[in-house]
N, CA, C and O atoms as a GROMACS GRO file, in nm:
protein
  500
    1UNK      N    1  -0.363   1.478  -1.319
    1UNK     CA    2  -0.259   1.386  -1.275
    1UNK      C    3  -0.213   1.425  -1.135
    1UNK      O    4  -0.188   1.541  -1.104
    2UNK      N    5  -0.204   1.324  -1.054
    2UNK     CA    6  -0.135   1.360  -0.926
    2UNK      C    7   0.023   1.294  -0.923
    2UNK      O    8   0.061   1.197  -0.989
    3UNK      N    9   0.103   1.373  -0.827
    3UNK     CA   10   0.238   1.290  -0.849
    3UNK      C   11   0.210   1.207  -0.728
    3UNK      O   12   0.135   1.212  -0.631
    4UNK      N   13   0.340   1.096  -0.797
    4UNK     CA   14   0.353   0.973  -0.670
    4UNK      C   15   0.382   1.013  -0.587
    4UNK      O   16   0.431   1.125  -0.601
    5UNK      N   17   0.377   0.962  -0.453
    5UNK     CA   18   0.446   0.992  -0.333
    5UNK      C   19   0.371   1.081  -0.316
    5UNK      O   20   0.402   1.055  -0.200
    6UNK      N   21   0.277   1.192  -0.311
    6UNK     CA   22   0.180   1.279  -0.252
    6UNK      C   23   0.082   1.266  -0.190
    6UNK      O   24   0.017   1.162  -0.202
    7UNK      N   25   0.034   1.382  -0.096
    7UNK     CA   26  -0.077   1.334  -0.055
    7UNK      C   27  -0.179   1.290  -0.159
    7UNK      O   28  -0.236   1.181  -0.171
    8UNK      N   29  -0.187   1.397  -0.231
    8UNK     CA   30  -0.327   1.359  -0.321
    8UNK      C   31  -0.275   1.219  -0.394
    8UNK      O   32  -0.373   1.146  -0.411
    9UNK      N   33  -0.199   1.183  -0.425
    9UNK     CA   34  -0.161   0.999  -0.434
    9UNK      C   35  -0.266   0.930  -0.343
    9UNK      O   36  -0.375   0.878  -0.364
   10UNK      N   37  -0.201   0.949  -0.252
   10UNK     CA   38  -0.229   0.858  -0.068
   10UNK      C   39  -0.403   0.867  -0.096
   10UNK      O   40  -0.467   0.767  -0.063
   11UNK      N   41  -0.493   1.008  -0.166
   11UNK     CA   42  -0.626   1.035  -0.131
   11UNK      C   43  -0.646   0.982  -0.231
   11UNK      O   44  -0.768   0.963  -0.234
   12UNK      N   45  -0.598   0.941  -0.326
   12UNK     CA   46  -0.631   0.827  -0.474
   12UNK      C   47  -0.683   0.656  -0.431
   12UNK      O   48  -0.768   0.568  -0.447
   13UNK      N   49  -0.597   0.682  -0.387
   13UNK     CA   50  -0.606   0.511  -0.315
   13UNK      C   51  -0.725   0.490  -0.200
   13UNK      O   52  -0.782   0.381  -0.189
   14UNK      N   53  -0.747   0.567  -0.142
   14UNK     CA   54  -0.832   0.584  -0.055
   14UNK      C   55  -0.978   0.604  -0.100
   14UNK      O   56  -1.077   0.556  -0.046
   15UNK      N   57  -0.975   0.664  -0.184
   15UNK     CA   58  -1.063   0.693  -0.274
   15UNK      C   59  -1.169   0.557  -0.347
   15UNK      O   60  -1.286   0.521  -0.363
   16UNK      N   61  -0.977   0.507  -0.381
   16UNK     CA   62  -1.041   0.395  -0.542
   16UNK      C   63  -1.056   0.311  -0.435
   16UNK      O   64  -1.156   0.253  -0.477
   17UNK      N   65  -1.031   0.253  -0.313
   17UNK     CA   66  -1.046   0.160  -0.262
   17UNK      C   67  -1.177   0.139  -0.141
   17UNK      O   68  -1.201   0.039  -0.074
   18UNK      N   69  -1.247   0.267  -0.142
   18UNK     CA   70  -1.350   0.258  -0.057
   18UNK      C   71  -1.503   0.220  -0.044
   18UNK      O   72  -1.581   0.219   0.051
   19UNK      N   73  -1.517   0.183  -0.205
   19UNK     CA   74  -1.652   0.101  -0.210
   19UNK      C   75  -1.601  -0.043  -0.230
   19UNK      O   76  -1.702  -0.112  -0.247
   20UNK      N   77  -1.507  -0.108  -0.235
   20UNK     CA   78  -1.435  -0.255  -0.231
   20UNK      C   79  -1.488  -0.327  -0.183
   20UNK      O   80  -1.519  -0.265  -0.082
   21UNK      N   81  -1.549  -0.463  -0.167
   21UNK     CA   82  -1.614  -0.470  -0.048
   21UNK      C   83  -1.496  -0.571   0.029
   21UNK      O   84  -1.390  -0.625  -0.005
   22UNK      N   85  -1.578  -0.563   0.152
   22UNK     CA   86  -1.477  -0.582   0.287
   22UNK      C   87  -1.409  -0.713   0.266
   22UNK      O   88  -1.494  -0.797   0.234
   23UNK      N   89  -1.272  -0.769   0.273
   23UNK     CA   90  -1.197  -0.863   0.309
   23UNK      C   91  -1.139  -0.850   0.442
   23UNK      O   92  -1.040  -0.792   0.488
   24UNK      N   93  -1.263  -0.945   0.505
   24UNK     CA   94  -1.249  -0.969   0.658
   24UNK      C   95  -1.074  -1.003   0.755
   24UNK      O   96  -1.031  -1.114   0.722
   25UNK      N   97  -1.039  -0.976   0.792
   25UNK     CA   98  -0.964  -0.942   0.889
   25UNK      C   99  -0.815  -0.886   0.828
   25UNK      O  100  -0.704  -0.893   0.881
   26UNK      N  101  -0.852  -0.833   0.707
   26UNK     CA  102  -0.723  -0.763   0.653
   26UNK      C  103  -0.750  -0.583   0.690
   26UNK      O  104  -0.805  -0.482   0.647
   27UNK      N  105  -0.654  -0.642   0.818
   27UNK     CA  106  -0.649  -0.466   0.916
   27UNK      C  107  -0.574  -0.473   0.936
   27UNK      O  108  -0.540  -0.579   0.989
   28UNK      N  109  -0.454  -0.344   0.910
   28UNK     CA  110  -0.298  -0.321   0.925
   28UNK      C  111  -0.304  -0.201   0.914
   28UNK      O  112  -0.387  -0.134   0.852
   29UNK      N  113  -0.195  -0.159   0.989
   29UNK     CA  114  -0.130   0.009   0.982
   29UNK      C  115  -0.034  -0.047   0.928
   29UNK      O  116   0.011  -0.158   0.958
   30UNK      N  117   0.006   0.034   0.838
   30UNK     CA  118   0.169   0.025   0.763
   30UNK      C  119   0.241   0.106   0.695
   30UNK      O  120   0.210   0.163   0.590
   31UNK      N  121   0.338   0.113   0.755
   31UNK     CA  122   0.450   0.213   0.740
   31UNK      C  123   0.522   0.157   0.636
   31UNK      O  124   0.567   0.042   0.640
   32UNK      N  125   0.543   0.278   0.489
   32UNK     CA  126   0.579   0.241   0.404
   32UNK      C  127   0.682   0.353   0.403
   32UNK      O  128   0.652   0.472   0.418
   33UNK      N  129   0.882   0.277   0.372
   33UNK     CA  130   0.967   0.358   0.373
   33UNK      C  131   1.051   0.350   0.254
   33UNK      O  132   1.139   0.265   0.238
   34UNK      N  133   1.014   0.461   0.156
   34UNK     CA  134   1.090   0.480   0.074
   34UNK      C  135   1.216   0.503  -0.014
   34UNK      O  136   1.202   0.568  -0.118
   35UNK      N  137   1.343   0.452   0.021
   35UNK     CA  138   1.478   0.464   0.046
   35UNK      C  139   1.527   0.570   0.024
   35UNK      O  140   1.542   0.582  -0.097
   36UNK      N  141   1.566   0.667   0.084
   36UNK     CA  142   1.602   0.779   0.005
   36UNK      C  143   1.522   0.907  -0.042
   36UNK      O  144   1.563   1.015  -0.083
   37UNK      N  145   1.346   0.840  -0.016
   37UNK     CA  146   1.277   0.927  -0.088
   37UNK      C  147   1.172   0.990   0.010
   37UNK      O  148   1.176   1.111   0.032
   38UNK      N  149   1.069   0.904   0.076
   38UNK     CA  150   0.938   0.947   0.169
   38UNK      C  151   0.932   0.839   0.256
   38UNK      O  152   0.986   0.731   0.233
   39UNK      N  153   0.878   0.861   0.341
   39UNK     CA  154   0.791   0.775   0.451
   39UNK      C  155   0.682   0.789   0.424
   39UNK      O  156   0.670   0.910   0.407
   40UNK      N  157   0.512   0.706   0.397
   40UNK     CA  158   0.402   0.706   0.412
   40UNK      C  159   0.359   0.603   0.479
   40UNK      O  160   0.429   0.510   0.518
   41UNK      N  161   0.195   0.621   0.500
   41UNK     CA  162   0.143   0.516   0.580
   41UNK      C  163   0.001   0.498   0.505
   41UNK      O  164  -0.067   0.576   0.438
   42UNK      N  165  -0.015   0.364   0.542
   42UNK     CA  166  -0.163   0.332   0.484
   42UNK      C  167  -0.206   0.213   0.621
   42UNK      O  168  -0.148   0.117   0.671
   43UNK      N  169  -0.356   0.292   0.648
   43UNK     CA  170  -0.396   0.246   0.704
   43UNK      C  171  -0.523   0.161   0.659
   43UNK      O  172  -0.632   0.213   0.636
   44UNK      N  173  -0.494   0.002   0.646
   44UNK     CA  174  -0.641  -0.104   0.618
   44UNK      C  175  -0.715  -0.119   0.684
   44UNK      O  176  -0.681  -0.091   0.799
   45UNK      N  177  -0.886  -0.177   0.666
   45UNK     CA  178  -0.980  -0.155   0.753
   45UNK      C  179  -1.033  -0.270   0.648
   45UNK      O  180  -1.100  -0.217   0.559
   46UNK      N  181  -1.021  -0.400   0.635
   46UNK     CA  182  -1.084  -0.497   0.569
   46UNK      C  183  -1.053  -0.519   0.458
   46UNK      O  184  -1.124  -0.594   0.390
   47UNK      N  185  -0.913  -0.448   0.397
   47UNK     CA  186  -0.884  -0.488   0.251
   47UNK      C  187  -0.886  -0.368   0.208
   47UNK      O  188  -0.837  -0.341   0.099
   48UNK      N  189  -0.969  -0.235   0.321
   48UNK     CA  190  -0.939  -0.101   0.194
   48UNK      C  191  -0.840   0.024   0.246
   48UNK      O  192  -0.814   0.017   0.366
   49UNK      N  193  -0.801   0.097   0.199
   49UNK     CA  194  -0.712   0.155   0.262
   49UNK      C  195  -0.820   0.273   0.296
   49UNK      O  196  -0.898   0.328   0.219
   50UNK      N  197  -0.798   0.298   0.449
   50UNK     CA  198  -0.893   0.396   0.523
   50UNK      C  199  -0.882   0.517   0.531
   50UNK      O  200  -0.971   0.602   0.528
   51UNK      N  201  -0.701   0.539   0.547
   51UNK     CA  202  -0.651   0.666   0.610
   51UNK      C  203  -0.505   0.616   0.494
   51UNK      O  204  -0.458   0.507   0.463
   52UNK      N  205  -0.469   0.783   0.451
   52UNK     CA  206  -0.296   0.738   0.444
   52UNK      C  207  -0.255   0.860   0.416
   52UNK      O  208  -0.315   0.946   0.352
   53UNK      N  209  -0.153   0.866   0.465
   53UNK     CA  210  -0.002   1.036   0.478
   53UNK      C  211   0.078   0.988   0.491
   53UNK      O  212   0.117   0.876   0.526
   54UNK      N  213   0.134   1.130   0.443
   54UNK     CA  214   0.261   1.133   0.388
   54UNK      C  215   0.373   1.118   0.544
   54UNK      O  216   0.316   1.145   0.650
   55UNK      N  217   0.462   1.094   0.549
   55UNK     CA  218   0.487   1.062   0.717
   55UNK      C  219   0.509   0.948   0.778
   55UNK      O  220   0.528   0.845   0.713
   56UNK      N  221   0.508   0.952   0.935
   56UNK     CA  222   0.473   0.863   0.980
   56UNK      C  223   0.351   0.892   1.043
   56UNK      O  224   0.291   0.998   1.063
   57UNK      N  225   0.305   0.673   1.092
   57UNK     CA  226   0.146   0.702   1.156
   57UNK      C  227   0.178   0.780   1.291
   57UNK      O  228   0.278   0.819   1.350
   58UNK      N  229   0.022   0.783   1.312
   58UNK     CA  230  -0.002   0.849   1.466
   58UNK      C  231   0.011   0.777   1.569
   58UNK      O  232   0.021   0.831   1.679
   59UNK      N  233   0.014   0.623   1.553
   59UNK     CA  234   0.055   0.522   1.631
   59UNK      C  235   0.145   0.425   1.593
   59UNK      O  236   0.192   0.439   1.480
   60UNK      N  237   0.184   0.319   1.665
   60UNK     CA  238   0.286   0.258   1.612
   60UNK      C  239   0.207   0.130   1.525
   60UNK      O  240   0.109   0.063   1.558
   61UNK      N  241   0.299   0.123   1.392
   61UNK     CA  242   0.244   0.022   1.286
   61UNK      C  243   0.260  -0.105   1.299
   61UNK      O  244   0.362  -0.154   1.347
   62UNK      N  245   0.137  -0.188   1.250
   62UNK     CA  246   0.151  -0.330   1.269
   62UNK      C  247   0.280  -0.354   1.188
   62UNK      O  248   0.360  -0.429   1.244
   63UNK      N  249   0.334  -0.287   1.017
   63UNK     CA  250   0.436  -0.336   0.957
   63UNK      C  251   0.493  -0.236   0.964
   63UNK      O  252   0.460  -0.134   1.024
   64UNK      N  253   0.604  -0.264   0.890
   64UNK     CA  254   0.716  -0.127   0.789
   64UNK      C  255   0.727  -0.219   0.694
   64UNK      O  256   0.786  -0.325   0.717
   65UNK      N  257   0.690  -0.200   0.615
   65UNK     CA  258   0.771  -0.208   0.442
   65UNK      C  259   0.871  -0.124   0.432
   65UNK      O  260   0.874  -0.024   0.504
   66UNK      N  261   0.992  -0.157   0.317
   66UNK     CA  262   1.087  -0.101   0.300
   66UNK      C  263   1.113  -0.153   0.160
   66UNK      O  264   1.104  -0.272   0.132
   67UNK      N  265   1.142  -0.065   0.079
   67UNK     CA  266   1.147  -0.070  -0.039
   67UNK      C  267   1.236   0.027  -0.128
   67UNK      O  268   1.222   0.148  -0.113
   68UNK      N  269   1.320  -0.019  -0.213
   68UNK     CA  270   1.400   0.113  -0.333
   68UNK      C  271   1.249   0.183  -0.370
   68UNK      O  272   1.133   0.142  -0.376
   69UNK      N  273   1.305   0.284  -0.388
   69UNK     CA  274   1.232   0.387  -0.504
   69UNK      C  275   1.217   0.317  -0.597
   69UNK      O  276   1.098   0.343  -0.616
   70UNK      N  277   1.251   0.220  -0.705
   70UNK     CA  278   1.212   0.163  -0.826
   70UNK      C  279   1.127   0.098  -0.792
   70UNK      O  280   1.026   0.102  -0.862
   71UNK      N  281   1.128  -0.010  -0.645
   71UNK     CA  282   1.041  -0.115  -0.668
   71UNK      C  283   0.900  -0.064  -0.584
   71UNK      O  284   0.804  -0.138  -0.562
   72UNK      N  285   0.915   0.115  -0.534
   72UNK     CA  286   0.804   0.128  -0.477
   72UNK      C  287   0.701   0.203  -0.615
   72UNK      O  288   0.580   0.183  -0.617
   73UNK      N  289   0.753   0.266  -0.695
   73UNK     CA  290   0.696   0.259  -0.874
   73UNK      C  291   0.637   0.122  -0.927
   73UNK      O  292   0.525   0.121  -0.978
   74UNK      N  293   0.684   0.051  -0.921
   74UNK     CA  294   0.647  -0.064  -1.002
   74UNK      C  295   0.498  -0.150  -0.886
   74UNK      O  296   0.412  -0.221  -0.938
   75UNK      N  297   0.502  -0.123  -0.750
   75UNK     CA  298   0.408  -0.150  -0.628
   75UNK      C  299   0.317  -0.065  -0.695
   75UNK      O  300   0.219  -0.124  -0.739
   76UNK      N  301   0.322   0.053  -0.714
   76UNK     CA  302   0.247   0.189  -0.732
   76UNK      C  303   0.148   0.133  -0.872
   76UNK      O  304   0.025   0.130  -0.877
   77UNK      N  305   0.220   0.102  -0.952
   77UNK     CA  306   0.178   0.072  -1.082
   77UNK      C  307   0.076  -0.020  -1.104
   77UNK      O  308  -0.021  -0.024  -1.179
   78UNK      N  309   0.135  -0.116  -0.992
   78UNK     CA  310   0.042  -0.259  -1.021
   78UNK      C  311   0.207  -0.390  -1.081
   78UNK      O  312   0.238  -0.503  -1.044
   79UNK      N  313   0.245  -0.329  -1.146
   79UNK     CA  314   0.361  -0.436  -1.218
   79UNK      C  315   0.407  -0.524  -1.146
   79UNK      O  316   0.445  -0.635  -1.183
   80UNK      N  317   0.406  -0.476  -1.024
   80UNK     CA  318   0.449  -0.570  -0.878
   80UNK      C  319   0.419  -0.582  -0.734
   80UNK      O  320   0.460  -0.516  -0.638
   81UNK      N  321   0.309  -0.720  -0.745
   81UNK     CA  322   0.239  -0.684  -0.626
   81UNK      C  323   0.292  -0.739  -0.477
   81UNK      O  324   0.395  -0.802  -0.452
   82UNK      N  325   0.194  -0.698  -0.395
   82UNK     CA  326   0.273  -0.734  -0.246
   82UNK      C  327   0.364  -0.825  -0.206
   82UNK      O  328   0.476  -0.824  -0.156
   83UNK      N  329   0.236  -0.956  -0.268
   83UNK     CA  330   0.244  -1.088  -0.193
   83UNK      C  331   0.468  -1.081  -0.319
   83UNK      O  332   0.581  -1.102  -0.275
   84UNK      N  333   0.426  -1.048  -0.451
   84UNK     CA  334   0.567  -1.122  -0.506
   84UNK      C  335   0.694  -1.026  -0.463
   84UNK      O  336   0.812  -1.057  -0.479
   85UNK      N  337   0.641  -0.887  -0.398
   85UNK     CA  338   0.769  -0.818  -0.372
   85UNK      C  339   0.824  -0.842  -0.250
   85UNK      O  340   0.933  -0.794  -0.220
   86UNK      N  341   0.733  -0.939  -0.147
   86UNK     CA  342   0.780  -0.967   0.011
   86UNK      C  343   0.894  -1.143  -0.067
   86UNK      O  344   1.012  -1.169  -0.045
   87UNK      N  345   0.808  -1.211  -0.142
   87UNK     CA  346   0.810  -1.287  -0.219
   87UNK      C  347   1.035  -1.334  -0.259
   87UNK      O  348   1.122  -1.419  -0.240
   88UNK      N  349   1.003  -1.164  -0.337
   88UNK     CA  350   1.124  -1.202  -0.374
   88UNK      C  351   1.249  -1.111  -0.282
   88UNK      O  352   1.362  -1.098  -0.328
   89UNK      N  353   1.216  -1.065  -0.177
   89UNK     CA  354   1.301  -1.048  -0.131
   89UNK      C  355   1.330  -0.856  -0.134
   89UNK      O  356   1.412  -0.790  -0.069
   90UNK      N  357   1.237  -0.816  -0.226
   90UNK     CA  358   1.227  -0.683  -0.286
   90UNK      C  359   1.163  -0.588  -0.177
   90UNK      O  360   1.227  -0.489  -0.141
   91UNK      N  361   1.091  -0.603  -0.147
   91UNK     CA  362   1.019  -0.615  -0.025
   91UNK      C  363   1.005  -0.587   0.117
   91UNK      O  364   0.889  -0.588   0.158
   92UNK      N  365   1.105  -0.559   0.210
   92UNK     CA  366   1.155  -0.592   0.340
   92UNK      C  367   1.053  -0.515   0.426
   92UNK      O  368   1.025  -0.397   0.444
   93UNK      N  369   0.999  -0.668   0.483
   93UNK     CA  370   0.889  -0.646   0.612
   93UNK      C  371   0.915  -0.663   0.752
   93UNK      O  372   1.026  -0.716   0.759
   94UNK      N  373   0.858  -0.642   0.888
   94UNK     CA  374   0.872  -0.611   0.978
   94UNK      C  375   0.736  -0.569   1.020
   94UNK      O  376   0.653  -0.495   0.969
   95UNK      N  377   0.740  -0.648   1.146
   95UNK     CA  378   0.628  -0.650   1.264
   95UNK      C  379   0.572  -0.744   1.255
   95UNK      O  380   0.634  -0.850   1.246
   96UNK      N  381   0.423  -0.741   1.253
   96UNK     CA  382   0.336  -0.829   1.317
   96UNK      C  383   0.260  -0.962   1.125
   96UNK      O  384   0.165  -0.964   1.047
   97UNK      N  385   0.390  -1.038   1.154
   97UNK     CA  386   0.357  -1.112   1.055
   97UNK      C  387   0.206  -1.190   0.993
   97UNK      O  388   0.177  -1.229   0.879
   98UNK      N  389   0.122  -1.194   1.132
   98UNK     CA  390  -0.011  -1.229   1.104
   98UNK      C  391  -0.080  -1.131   1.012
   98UNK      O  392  -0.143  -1.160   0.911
   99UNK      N  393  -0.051  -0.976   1.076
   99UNK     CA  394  -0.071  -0.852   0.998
   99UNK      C  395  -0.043  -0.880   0.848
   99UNK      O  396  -0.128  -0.844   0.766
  100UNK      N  397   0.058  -0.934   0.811
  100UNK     CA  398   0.093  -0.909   0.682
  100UNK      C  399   0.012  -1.065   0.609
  100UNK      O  400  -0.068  -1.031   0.522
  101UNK      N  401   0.016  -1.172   0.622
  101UNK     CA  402  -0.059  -1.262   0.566
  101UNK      C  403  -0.179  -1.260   0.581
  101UNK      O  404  -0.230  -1.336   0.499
  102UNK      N  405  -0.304  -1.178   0.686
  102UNK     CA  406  -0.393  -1.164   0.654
  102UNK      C  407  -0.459  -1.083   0.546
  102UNK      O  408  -0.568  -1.103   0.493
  103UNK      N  409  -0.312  -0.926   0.508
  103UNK     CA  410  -0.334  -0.857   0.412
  103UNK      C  411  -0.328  -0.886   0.219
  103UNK      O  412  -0.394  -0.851   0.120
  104UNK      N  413  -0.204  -0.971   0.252
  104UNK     CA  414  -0.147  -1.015   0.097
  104UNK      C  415  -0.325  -1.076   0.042
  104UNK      O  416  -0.375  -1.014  -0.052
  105UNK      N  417  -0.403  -1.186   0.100
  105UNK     CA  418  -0.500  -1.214   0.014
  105UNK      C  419  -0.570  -1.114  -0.024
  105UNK      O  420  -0.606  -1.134  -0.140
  106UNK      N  421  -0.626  -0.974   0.035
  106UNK     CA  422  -0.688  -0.879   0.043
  106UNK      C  423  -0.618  -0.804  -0.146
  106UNK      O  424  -0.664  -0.761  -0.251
  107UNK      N  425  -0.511  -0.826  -0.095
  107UNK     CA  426  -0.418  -0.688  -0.206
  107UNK      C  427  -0.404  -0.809  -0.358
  107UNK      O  428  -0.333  -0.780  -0.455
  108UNK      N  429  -0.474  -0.922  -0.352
  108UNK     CA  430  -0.480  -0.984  -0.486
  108UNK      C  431  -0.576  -0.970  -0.526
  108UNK      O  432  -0.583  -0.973  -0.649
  109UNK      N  433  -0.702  -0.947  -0.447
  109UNK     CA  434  -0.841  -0.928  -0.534
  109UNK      C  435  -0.839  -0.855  -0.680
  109UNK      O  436  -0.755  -0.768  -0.700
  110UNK      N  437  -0.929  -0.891  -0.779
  110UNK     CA  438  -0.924  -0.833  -0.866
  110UNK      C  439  -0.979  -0.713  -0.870
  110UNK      O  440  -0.936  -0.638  -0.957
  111UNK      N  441  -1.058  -0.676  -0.802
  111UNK     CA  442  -1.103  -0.552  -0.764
  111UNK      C  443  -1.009  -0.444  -0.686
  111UNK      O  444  -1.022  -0.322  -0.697
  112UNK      N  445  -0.929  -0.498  -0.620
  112UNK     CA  446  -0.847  -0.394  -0.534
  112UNK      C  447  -0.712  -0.395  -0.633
  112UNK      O  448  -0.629  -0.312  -0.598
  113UNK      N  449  -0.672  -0.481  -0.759
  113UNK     CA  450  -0.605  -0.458  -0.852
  113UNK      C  451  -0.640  -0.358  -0.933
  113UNK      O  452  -0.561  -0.278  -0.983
  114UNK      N  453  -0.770  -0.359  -0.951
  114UNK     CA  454  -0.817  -0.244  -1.025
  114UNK      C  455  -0.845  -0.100  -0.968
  114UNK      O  456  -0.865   0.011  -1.017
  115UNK      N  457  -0.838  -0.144  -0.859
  115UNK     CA  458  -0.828   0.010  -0.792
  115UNK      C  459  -0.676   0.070  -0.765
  115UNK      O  460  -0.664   0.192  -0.749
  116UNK      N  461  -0.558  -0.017  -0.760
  116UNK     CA  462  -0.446   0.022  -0.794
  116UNK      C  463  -0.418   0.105  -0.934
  116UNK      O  464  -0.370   0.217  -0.949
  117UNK      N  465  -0.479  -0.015  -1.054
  117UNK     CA  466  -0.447   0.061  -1.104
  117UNK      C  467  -0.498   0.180  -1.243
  117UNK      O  468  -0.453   0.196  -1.357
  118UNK      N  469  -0.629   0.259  -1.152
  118UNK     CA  470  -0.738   0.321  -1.170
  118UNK      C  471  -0.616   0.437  -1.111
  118UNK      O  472  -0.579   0.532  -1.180
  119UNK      N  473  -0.569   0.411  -0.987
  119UNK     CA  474  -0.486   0.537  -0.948
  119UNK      C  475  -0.387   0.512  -1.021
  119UNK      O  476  -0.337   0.624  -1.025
  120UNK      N  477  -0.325   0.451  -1.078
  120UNK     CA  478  -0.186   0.439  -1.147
  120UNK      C  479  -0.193   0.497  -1.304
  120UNK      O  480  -0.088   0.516  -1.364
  121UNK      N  481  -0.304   0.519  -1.357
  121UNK     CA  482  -0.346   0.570  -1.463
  121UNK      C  483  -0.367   0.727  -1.446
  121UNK      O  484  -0.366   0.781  -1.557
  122UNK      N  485  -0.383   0.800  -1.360
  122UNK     CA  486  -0.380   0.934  -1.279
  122UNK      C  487  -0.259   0.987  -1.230
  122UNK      O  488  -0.222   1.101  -1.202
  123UNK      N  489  -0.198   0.855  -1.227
  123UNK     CA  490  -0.079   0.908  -1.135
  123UNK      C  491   0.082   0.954  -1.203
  123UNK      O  492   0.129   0.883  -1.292
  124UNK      N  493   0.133   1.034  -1.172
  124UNK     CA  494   0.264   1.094  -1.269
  124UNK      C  495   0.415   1.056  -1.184
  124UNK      O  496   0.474   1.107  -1.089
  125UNK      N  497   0.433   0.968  -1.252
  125UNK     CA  498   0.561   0.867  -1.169
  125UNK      C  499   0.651   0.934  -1.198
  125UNK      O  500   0.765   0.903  -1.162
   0.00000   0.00000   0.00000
């Protein structure tokens, strides 16, 4: 089991998501800020996540997500995905909005659902 919010999390995802195959122009850096809890980043390269730490990136991100600690568990899980947590407001995005609607189709595949939650079954929330 790895815990959430860790690196070896971040190398889960990276992992489950790297034979995926490519969803063309879903490329984003994104800064994901945890309220209270972590900053991480995940970096996309066609729908898969390429690079991600704990932190911030090494350059500046196409987004920031911002999210409670509950609703970044339930992201983690699968229970709640991108497109419905920007959706309902749960969510709070920033930057380069093309960035983010080229990604949301990428993060519904059923395959990159299952690679969520392949790590979410590993993972100790």
């Amino acid at each position: 089991m790895v815990a959430f919010l860790s690196q070896d999390w971040l190398a889960s995802l990276v992992d489950a998501t790297s034979d995926l195959e490519p969803a063309e122009g879903a490329t984003a850096l994104v800064q994901h800020v945890v309220t209270g809890k972590a900053d991480y980043y995940l970096h996309y390269e066609d729908g898969r996540v390429v690079e991600a730490a704990i932190g911030k990136p090494p350059g500046d991100p196409d987004l920031v997500f911002t999210l409670t600690p509950t609703d970044a568990v339930r992201l983690g899980t699968g229970e709640l995905d991108l497109s419905a947590a920007y959706m309902q407001g749960t969510l709070k995005a920033e930057g380069n909005m093309k960035s983010l609607f080229a990604l949301l189709p990428a993060t519904h595949r059923p395959e990159y659902k299952a690679a969520v939650t392949a790590v979410a079954e590993a993972t100790d929330f």
